[in-house]
Each structure stands twice: as C-alpha cells, then as structure tokens.
N, C-alpha and C positions, 0 to 999 in steps of 0.2 A: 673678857670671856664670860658667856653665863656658865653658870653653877652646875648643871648639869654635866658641861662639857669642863672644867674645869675637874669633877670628878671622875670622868672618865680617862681623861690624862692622868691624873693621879695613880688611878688602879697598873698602867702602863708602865709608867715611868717609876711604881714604886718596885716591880720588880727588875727595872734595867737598870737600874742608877743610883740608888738608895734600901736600905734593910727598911718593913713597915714600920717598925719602932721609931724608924729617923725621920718620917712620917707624919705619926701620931705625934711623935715629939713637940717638932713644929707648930702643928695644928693647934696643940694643948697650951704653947706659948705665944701662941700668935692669932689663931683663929684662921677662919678662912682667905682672908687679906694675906698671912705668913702664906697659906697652901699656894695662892695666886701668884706671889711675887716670885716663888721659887719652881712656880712651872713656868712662868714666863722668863725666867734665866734658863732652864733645862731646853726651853725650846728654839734659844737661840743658838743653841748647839749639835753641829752637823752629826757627831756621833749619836745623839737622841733620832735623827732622821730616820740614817742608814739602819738602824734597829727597829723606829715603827715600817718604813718600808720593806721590812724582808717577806714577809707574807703579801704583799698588795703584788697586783699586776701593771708594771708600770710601762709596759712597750710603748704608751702613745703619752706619755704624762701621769701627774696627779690631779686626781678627782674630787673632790667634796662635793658637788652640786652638778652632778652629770647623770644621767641614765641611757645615751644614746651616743655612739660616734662615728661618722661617716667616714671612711678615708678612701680618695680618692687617687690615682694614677693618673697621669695625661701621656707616658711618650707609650705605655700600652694600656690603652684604655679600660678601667676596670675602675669599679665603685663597690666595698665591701661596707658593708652596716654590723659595729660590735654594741652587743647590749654588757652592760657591767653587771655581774650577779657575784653576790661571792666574794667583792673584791678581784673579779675577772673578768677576763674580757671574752666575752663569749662569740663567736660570727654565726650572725644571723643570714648574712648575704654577702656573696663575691660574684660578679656577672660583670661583661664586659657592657662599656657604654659609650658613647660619643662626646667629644669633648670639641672644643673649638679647635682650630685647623693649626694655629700658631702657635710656637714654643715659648717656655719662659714667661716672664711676670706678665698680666697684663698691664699697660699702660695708659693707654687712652681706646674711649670710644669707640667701639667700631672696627677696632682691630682683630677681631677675632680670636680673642685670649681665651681662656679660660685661665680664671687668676691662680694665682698660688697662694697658698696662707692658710688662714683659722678664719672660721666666717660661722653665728650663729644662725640658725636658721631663726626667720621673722616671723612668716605666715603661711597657713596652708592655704593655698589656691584653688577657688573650683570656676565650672563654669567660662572655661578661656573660650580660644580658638581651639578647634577640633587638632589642630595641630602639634600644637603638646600634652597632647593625648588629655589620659581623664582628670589628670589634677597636677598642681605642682607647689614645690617650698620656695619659697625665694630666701635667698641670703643677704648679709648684711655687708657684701663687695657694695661700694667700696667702703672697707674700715679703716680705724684711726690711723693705723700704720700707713693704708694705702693713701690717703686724702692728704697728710703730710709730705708723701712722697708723690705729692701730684698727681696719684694716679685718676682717670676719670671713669667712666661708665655707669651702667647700673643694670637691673632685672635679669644679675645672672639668677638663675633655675635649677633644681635638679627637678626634673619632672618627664614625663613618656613622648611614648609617639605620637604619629599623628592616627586617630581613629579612622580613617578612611584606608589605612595600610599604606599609603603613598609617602611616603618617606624613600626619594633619591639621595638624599645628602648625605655623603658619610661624615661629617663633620655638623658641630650646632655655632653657633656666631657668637659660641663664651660659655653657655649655660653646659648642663650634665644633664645627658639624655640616657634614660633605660627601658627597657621593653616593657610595655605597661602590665603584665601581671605582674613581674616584678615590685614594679612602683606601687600598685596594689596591694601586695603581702608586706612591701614597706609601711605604708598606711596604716595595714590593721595593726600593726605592733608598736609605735613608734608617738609618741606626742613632740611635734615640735620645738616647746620650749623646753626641752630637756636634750635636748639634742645638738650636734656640734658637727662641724665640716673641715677637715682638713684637708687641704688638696695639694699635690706633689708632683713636681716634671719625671722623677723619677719613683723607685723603691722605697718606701719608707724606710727610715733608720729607727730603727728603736732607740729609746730614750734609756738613759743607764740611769741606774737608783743613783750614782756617785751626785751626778748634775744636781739630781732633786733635790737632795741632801742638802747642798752648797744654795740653792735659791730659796727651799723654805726654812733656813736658818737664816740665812741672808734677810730674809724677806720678816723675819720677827727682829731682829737685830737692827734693823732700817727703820721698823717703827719704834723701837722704845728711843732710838739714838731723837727721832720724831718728839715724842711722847714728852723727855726731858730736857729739851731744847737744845740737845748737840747738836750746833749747826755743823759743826767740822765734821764730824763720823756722819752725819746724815748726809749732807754732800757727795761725799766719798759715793755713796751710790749712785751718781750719776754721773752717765759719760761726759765727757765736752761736744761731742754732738748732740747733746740734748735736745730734742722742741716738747715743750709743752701744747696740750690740744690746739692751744689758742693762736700756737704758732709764737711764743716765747724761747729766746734760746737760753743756752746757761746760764751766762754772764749776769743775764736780768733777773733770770728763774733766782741765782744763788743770792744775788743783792737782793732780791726783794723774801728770799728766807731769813736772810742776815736780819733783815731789820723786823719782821716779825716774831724769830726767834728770842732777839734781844727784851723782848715783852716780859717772857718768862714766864707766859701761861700756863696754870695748871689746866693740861689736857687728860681727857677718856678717850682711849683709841682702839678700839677693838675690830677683828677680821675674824669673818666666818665667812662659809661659802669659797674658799678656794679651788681654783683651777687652774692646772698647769699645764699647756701645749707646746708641743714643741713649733716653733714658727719656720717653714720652712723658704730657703732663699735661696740665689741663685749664686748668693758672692759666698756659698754654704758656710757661711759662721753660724756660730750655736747661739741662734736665737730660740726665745721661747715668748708665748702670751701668756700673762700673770690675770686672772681678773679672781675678781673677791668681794664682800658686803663689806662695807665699811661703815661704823656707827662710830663719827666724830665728834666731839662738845666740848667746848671751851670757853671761855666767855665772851669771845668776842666773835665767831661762827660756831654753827652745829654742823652738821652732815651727817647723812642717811641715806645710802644707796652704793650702788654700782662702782667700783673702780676697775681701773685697767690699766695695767702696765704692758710694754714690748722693751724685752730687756737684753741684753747680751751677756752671755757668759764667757768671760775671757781670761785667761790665768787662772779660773778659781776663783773668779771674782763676781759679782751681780752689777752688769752697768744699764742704766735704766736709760733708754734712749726715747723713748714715747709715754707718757703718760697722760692718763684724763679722769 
C-alpha cells in the first residue's frame, strides 16, 4: 500500500477497532512498517468491511476506480446511466432501448444476443453508417469469462438511431440501441474509460454489503496467503473448475503454484484500484467480476497492471473460477 493510503486507513480503522494510543503505540515501536502490517491484518477481516461499507452505496458493487455505470435490462428494454458522487449512485438516465431479439447469454455469432455480463467500454465511435445514428461505444463482449466459455461474436454497441429516421426494427442484432438525444446527453457527460456496463435478462438484484464484506476480506487474505508462500490457504481460493486465461485448469494451475511457491520468494504485492460487480448469469449463482491494479516484484518476475478475477461466492466462501 502507498503511504498516503495506508494513512488514510489508519484514521478509519483507528476509531472502529483500536483507542489512538493503541495507534501511536505501535507506530512509536515499529514505525511505519508496524502501521502497515497491522492494517493489512485488520483488512483481512470481514467485520473491518461491513463498518467501512455502511456509508458507501453498494446497490451495483464496490468501486475504487469507477465514475460511470450503465445498467442495462433485455426482457423490458431499458438502459439507465448512474454517475457516483458522494459515494452514491446518482441516475442520470433511464429510457427504454432495443436490445437483440433473443433471450439469455449470448453464445455464438450471429445469433442475435445481446450478452449478459460486465463489459467495459473500449472506444467512442464517430463517423459510422448513418444507421447507428450520430456516434457509439463499443464494449469489450466478448470478455475473459465469455472467450472461456466459448462464447463468440464481437462489435456489440450501445449507440442511436439511424439519422435518416428509418428505423423498422424493433430489435438490434446484440448491440443497445437509444434515441439519439439521449445518446447525445450520454456523451456530454460521460468519458468512456471510466465507465462500465452491466447488462441483465432480468431486474437488477442489488448487491448486499454482507457479500462485499466476505470477497474484499477474502480478496486481502488471498493475497498475503500469496505474498508468504501458503500454497495450501492460497489454493483454497480456487474452485476446481478453475481455467486460467490461458485455458489451464486446476490440477496444473495448483502443481505449478506448488512448485513456485516452494521457492520461498520474498514477494511485494500490492492492490489498488479495485472494482466489484456483480456478474450476472443465467444458472443465477452469485457471481461477481473482481478487477484491480496490481504491482508485483519478486525476484524472479515483476508485474504492473491490470488483473481480473470472475469469482463465485458460495457458502461464504470466495471461489475463483476465471482469472487473468
């Protein structure tokens, strides 16, 4: 953790969990290094959550690195846009839209889906065919979860009409269609990379503080088990359905932990930037997408960038089923 953030837990966690004295104590005996190692114990504990979460708005997830989230409907067509201010989720837009004809995940090509899941948006679009009217975002369908699970296609959209007014089809061929002023006042407000899509066959369910709780203590308890070479307790967070990106399954994934665990590297592992969505499915277990910054170092690899997890939560437990 940097130093900044490090003291900013501190200020938190010294009035839910400890008198200041017990504090300054520490600090006075240990230094900074003491303050570190006992906020990274405090934070792998689910009642430290449930206490910074009681103020945040958690209806769609946890945020670190969001400013923007789309949530979408397919079996009644609707696309709402929440901006976060406040630690809240504020709507900026709810308006009915067009979605592909056919229900459920999409799977392959051409079938007329409009997917289900968590998709970030890539890029803004200008300049098309007059047909998806005056501009549009394209998503990152298909992702890791969906390319694991075969799924195929590509250039779903959320973007307008066609500029000439000739729009027959009540249906789009996957993408998210909306009435271009709309998509317009989306624009003016809205930067892409800060923004996120979740799309739904049904109603959103809102996400309970309980869950969060359980996956971001899970999710610090995952990395020190990482960090100090428990291969046994780091395991444990993953299902036996595992793949890794690469399309690795357990059995190999955990043999080839085993043996670089046994190294006994001194590792630096630190996570910023966290985001928690709820992933929504059709076989409706409590999925969620984990992503996060991760700054790796060890001696024998670094890392510096992006992770992703698609995890399940079952019993009370965090089982990692996708990662890259």
């Amino acid at each position: 953790m940097k130093v900044c953030k490090i003291f900013g837990l501190f200020l938190a966690i010294s009035v839910a969990q400890a008198s200041d004295f017990e504090w300054v104590k520490l600090y006075n005996e240990g230094g900074i290094k003491a303050l570190e190692r006992k906020i990274e114990s405090v934070i792998q504990n689910r009642a430290y959550w449930e206490e910074a979460l009681k103020s945040q708005d958690t209806r769609f997830g946890y945020y670190e690195d969001l400013q923007y989230l789309f949530v979408a409907s397919k079996n009644s067509p609707t696309l709402k846009l929440y901006a976060l201010e406040k630690n809240k989720w504020e709507e900026k837009l709810n308006t009915k839209s067009l979605v592909g004809s056919k229900g459920g995940h999409k799977e392959k090509e051409g079938d007329l889906a409009t997917p289900i899941g968590v998709y970030t948006l890539n890029a803004r679009l200008t300049n098309l065919d007059q047909y998806y009217g005056p501009l549009a975002f394209s998503t990152s369908y298909p992702n890791l979860f969906d390319r694991l699970q075969k799924r195929t296609g590509y250039g779903i959209w959320i973007h307008g009409m066609p500029l000439n007014g000739n729009r027959e089809e009540l249906n789009t061929r996957g993408c998210i269609a909306i009435e271009n002023n709309q998509l317009s006042f989306v624009d003016s407000i809205i930067h892409y990379r800060d923004s996120l899509l979740i799309t739904y066959e049904n109603t959103p369910k809102e996400v309970s503080k309980a869950d969060l709780s359980i996956l971001l203590a899970s999710l610090y308890t995952w990395k020190e088990a990482w960090k100090v070479n428990n291969v046994e307790k780091y395991l444990e967070f993953y299902s036996p359905d595992f793949i890794r990106f690469d399309g690795m399954r357990y059995n190999d994934f955990a043999q080839n932990k085993q043996r670089i665990f046994a190294k006994k590297e001194s590792k630096h592992i630190a996570f910023s930037k966290i985001n928690i969505s709820p992933y929504p499915n059709e076989a409706n277990k409590n999925l969620f997408r984990i992503s996060f910054f991760e700054d790796y170092k060890a001696p024998s690899y670094n890392f510096h960038g992006k992770k992703e997890l698609y995890v399940e939560l079952k019993d009370s437990k965090m089982q990692i089923l996708v990662e890259q």
